[in-house]
N, C-alpha and C positions, 0 to 999 in steps of 0.2 A: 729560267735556267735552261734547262735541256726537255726535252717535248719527253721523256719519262724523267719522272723525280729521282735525283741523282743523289741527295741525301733523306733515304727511306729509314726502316725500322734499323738498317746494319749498323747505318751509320750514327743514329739518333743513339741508341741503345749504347754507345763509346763517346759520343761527341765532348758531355762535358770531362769523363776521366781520363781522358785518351788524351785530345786533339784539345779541349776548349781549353784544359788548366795546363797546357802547354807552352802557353804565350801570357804574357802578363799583360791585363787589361788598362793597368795604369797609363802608359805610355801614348795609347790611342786616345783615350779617354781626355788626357789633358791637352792634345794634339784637337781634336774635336772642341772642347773645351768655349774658345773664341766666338766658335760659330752658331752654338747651339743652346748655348747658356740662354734665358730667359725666349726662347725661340720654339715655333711650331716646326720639329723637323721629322722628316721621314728617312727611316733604316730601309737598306735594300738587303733583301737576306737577313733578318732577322734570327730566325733560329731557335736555339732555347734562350735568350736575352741576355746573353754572354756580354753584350757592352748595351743593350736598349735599359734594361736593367741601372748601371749608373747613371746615363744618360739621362731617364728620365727624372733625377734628383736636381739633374740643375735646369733641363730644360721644363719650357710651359707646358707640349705636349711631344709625344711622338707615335708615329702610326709607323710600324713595322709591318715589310713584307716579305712574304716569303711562298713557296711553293710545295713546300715539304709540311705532310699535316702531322707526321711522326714528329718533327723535330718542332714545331709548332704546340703540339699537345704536354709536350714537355716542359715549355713555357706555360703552359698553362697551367700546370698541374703543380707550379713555385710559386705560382700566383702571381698574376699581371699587374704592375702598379695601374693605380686610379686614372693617371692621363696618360697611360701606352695603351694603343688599339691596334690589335693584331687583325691583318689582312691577308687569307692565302690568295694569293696570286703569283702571274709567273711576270717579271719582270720585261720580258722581250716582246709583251704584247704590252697597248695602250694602262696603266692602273687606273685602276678603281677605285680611286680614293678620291674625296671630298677636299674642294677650297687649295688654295696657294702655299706651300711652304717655304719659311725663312730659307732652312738648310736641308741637304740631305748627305748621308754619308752609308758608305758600306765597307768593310774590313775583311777582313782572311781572303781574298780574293775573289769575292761571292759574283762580281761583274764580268769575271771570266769562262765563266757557265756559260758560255754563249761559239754557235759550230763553225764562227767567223766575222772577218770584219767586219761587212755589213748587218751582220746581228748586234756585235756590239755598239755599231753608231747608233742603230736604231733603239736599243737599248737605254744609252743614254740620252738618244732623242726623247725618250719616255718619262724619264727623270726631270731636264728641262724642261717638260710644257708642263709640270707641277710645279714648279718653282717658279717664286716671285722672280721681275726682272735684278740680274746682279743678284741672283740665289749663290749659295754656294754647296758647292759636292766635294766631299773628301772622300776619300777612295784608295783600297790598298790592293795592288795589280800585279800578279805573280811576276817575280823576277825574273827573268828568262836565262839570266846570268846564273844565278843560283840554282836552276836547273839542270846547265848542262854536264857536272861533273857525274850528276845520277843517270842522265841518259847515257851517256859514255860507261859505265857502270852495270847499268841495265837494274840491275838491284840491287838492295842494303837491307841489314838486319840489325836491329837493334833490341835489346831491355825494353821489355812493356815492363813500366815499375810500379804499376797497380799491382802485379802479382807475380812477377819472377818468370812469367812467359816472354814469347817473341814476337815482333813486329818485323814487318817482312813488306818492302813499299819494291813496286816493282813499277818502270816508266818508260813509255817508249813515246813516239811524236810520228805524225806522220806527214804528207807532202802536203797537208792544210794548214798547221805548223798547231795540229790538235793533239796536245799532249794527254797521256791517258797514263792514272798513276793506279795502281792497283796495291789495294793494302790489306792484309792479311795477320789478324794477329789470333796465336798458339799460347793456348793456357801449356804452363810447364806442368809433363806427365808427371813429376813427385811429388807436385801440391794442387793437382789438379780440382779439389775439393772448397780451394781458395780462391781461383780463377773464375771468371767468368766463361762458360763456351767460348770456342773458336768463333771469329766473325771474321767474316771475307767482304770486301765494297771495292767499288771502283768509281773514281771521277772523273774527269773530262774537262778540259781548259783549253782556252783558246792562249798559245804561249807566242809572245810577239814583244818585241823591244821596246824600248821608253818612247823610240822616238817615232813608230807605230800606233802606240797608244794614245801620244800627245794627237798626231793625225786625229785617229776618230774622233779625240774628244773637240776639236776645232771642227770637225765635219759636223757633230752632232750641236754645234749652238753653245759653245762653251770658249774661253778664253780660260788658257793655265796658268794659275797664279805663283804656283810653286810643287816644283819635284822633289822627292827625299830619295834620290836611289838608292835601295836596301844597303850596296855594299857588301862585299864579300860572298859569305854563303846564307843573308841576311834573304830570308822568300819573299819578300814583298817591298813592292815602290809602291809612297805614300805621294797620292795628286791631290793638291788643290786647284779647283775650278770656278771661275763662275759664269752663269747663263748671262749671254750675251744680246737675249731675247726677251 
């Protein structure tokens, strides 16, 4: 991800009330489905096991990684099924992980965590030389389209609906085209006893277009098999890949 851990205690501490139960996991899951079924696959960006979690009901095994030991210890403490083997590592250097996988897949954007293109091809270079030859990577890659009405914007405030507070997402990009979303969520002072503390985070993404993205992933040893552009204000395009190596 990023040479400091970008989803620490702020972000762990909201992920699954906030951010994780925001997006319904069915849809990737049977998207996933094809590739992983009866298959040894590796998660990139693991996290609390927001999709390792079903994943491991259909697949043989899967080794999740991640770089964050807050968001990591959280899975742990749901309790890891029998064949998921959790790995902290950071994805942009060579992993540490054992033998050949079927498939690999990452979602909410986790492959974006990276300060440029050449991080990400090497990224995905890293993915590649763990997959068997004709592996496949599914992958869900921030929209860049769905971000420009918030840059333009600058900021938005929405209903946090854990507790009647506010959510406060602020975005700006700069000439690396490294978008930086800051988020900010405020217990409501009338029920403030119901709330959880204020928590303030910030992420970091490298935001670049489909046909950008298709680039690195041909640079890094991959043939794309199919694009789902999000569409509208939809944050994420869905890639399939497979290693060409």
């Amino acid at each position: 991800m990023t040479s400091s851990v970008q989803y620490g205690d702020a972000v762990a501490s909201v992920y699954d009330s906030l951010i994780s139960s925001a997006v319904d996991i069915g849809p990737s899951v049977e998207r996933l489905r094809p590739y992983v079924a009866g298959s040894r696959v590796l998660e990139i960006g693991v996290g609390t096991g927001r999709i390792a979690i079903p994943v491991a009901a259909i697949a043989a095994e899967v080794v999740g990684v991640d770089n964050s030991d807050p968001m990591l210890s959280i899975f742990r403490a749901k309790g890891v099924p029998g064949n998921v083997t959790l790995v902290e590592a950071d994805f942009r250097n060579e992993l540490p992980v054992n033998g050949a996988f079927d498939a690999a897949y990452s979602t909410l954007g986790s492959l974006a965590c990276v300060r440029s293109r050449e991080e990400l091809v090497g990224a995905l270079s890293h993915v590649r030389d763990v997959l068997k030859p004709g592996g496949s990577l599914s992958f869900e890659y921030y929209a860049k389209q769905a971000y420009e009405p918030l840059l333009q914007q600058q900021s938005v405030t929405f209903p946090d609906t854990r507790g009647g507070g506010l959510v406060t997402v602020t975005a700006t990009v700069d000439e690396g085209d490294l978008l930086t979303l800051g988020t900010r969520i405020e217990a409501n002072e009338e029920i403030a006893e119901n709330t959880v503390p204020a928590v303030e985070f910030s992420e970091r993404v490298l935001l670049i277009g489909h046909e950008e993205v298709e680039s690195c992933v041909a640079a890094a040893g991959f043939a794309v098999e199919g694009v789902d552009l999000g569409g509208g204000l939809g944050p994420y395009d869905w890639y399939t890949v497979r290693s060409t190596e």
